[in-house]
N, C-alpha and C positions, 0 to 999 in steps of 0.2 A: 037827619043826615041822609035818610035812605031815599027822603022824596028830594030832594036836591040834586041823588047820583041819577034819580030815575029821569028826572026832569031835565037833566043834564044828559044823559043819554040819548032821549028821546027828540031833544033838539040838535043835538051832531046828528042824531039818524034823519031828521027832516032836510039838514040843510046837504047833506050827503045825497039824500035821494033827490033833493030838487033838481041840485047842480046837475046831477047825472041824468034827469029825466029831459033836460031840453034838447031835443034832437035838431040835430043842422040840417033845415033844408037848402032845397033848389033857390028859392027866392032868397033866404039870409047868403045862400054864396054870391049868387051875382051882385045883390046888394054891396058886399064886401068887397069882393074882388072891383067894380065901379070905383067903389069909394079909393082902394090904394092903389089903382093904376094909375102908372104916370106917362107920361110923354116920352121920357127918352129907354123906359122897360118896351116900349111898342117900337120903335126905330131899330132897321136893321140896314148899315151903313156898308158899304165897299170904299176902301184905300184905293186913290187916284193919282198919279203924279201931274202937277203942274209947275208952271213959276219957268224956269229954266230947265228945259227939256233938253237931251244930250245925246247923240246917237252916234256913237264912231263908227266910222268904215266897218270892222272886221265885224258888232252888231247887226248890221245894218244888210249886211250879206247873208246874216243867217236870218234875221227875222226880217224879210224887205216890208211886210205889214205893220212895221211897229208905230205908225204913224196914222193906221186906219181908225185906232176908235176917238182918237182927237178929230179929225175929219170929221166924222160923225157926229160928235157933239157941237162940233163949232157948225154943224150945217142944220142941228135942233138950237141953234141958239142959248149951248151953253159955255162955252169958252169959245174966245177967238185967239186963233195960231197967228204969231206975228210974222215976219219976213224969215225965209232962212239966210243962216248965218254960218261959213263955213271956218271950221277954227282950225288953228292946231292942239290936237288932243295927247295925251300923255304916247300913245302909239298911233303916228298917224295924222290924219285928218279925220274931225266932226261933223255934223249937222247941230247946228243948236237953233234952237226952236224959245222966244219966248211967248208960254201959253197963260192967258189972261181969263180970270170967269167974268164971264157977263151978270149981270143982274141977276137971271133967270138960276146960272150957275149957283152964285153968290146963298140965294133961297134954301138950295138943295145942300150947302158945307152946312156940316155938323159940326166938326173942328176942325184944326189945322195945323201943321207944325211944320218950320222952313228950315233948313241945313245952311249950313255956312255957301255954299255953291250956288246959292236960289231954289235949289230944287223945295217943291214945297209938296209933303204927302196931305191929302186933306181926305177925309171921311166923308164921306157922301151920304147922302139917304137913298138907298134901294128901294124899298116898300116899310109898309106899317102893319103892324097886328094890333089884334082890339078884339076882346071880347066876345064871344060868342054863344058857347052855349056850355052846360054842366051834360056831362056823359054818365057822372058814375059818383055816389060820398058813401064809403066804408069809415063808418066810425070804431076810434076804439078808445072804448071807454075807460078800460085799465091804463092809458097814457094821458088821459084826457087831451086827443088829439082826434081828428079826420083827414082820411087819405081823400081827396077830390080829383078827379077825375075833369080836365076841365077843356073846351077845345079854343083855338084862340084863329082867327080868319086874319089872311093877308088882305089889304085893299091900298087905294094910294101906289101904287107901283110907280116908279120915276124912269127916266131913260135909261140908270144905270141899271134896272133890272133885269132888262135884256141880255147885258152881259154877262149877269151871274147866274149861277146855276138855278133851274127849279129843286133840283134837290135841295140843295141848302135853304132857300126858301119857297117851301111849298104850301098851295092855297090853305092847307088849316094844319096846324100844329097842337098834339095834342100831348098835355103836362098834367103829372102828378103833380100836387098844390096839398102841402099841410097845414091844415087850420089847427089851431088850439085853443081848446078850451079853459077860459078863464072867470074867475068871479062874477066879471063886467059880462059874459056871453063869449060867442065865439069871435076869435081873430086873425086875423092874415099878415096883417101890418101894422104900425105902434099908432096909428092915426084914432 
């Protein structure tokens, strides 16, 4: 019985020290982090209004640009403004504008969702992030998990990005990323 408890002992203590002796490198994280990155984790979109555009008088006198960054895209070739149409609005008189994406528009919708009125908000693509580089892996082994340190690069930038802040998207972004350690090795994602 006593070579059993020792022989029993002795094989928890191997497969205890195994587990805990494989250390996470640089190459197994980007490996990893490759493998579970997807397409729309990299996508960073801005809310655009199109469809049925609406601009009452009393708007229209405080913001008289409010029609500048349609211009703009309709003269990059991504929506075309139809004819104005001047209505009667709940106070007043309108401007109503119907705004159409072009092909090029079409490419750059993520999704989209239309209101009873036409108006239609649609999510655009700004820029992309993707993988870059590892900064920094604090393992800790009483969790059996790693802090990663990891930096991710803007590239792909679209028209809409001009419009949005660099702050909110700036050339590299950089995230703590927990891996955890499991029987199988280290993991990121259930893949």
């Amino acid at each position: 019985m006593k070579i059993n408890i020792s022989i029993l002992l002795i094989s928890f203590y191997t497969i205890i020290t195994a587990c805990s002796s494989e250390e996470l490198t640089k190459d197994q994280v980007e490996s990893i982090i490759k493998e579970c990155q997807t397409e729309e984790s990299a996508i960073k979109t801005k809310a655009f209004y199109y469809g049925t555009v609406e601009i009452d008088d009393l708007l229209k006198a405080k913001f008289p640009n409010k029609m500048k960054p349609y211009k703009k895209f309709e003269e990059l070739g991504i929506l075309k403004i139809g004819p104005l149409q001047r209505v009667k609005g709940i106070v007043g008189k309108m401007d109503r504008y119907d705004v159409t994406l072009t092909e090029k528009g079409k490419e750059l919708l993520v999704k989209s969702e239309e209101n009873s009125r036409g108006k239609i908000t649609g999510k655009f693509k700004v820029c992309e992030y993707r993988f870059d580089s590892v900064s920094e892996i604090k393992e800790l082994p009483e969790r059996n998990e790693a802090k990663v340190i990891v930096v991710f690069s803007r590239f792909n930038e679209t028209p809409f990005f001009e419009d949005a802040h660099e702050k909110r998207n700036p050339k590299e972004v950089i995230k703590t990323i927990t891996f955890r350690k499991t029987t199988d090795g280290w993991k990121l994602c259930d893949k």
